[in-house]
N, C-alpha and C positions, 0 to 999 in steps of 0.2 A: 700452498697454505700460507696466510700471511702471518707476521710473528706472533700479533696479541693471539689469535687463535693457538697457533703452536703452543704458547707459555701458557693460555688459558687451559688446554686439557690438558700440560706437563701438570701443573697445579692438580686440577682434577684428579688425576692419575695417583699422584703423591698423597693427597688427602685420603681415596679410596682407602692404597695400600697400608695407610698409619690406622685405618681405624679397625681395617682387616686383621692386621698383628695386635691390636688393642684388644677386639671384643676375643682373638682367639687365645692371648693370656689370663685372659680374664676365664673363659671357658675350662681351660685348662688346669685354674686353680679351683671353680668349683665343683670339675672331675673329680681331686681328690678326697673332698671332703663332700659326704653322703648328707650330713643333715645340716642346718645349719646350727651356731651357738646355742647352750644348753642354759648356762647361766655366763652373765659380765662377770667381765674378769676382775679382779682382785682389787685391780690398780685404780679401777673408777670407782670402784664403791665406798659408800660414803656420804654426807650431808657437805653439798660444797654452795657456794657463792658467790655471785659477781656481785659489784656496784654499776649502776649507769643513771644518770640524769636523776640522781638524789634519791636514788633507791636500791632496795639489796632485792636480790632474787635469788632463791631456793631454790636448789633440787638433791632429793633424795635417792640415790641408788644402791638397790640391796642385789642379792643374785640373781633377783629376776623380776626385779620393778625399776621404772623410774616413774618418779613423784616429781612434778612442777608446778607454777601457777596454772599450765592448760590443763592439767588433770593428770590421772595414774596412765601409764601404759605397761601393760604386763608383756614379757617376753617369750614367747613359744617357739620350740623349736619343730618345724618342718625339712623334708627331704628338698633339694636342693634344686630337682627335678619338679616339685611339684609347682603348676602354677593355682592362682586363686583367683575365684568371680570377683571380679575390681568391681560390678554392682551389688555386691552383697551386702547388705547394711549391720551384717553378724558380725560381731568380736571387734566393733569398732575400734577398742580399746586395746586390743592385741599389737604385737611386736614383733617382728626376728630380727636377728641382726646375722654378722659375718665379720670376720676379721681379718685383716688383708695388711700387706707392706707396701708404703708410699717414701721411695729414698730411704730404705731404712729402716723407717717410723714405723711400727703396729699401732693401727688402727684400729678400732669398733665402728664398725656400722649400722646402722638404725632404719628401718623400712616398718610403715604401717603395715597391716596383714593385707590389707586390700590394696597398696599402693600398688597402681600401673603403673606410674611413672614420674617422674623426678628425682633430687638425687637424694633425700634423707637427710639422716645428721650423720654426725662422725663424733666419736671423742675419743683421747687419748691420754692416758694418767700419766706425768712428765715431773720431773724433778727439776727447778731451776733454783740456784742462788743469788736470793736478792739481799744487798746489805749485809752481808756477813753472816746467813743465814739461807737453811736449805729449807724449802717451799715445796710440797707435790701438790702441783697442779693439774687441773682437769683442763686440756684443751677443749675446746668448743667450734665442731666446724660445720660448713654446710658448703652444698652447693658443687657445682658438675665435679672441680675439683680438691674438694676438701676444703676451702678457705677456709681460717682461721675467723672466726667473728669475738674471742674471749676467752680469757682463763680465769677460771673458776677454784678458789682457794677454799680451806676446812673452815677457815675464819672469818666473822663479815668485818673483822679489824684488817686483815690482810685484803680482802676483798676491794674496803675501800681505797684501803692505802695504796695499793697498785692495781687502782679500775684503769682499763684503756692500757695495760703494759703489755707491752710484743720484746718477744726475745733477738729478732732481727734474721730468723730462722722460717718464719711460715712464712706459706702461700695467702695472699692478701690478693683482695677484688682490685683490681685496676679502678681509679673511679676513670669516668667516659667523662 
């Protein structure tokens, strides 16, 4: 066997086994837990804010809504087990989530009721001090792994004054 072949299925090989130990802790963690989220946690809820390219954007989240410019989505909770017809055109508007640790972090997860696939949103309520002054902010993520796209403050004063700030801590998209 010549080398690149060798190195090409040692690769092969490696990639398999990362994604085998990935999807089986991921399994593992929704073994313990029967249903998914009942209501968002404490820490998101709220009327929070960003700024971007000269504008504020709103979203509302109570125990078991979030309110944005794309519309409400209500949050339901289903068994963990169950799967749902991803051609169903019911309950457009529906939500679960799940809440999981990334380094650490707890995380909320977000999944439309009919989503087959993709990766959702994320968000997490975080304390930072900026200026001499303590901030709980709403991270704002998306994407296979969590990227950070925004934090979202109570304030659209806060909002604007530190649109586009990262704390030097998140997962950020490589740009290509």
């Amino acid at each position: 066997m010549n080398m690149k072949r060798m190195v090409t299925l040692l690769l092969a090989t490696v990639t398999v086994s990362t994604a085998a130990v990935t999807l089986g802790t991921q399994q593992v963690e929704a073994a313990t837990t029967r249903y998914t989220i009942r209501t968002f946690p404490k820490r998101m809820r709220g009327t929070w804010y960003t700024y971007s390219g000269g504008r504020y954007y709103r979203v509302k989240i109570t125990a078991k809504k979030i309110s944005g410019a794309a519309g409400t989505w209500h949050l339901h909770p289903k068994k963990v087990t169950t799967t749902t017809n991803f051609r169903s055109r019911r309950h457009l508007n529906w939500i679960y989530g799940t809440t999981f640790k990334i380094a650490g972090e707890k995380w909320t997860w977000t999944y439309g009721w009919t989503q087959g696939a993709g990766a959702g949103d994320y968000y997490r309520g975080v304390a930072h001090r900026l200026d001499g002054k303590t901030y709980h902010t709403l991270q704002l993520a998306s994407g296979a792994e969590a990227w950070t796209d925004a934090y979202a403050y109570h304030s659209k004063r806060a909002a604007k004054k530190y649109a586009n700030r990262f704390f030097g801590n998140e997962r950020l998209r490589d740009d290509f």
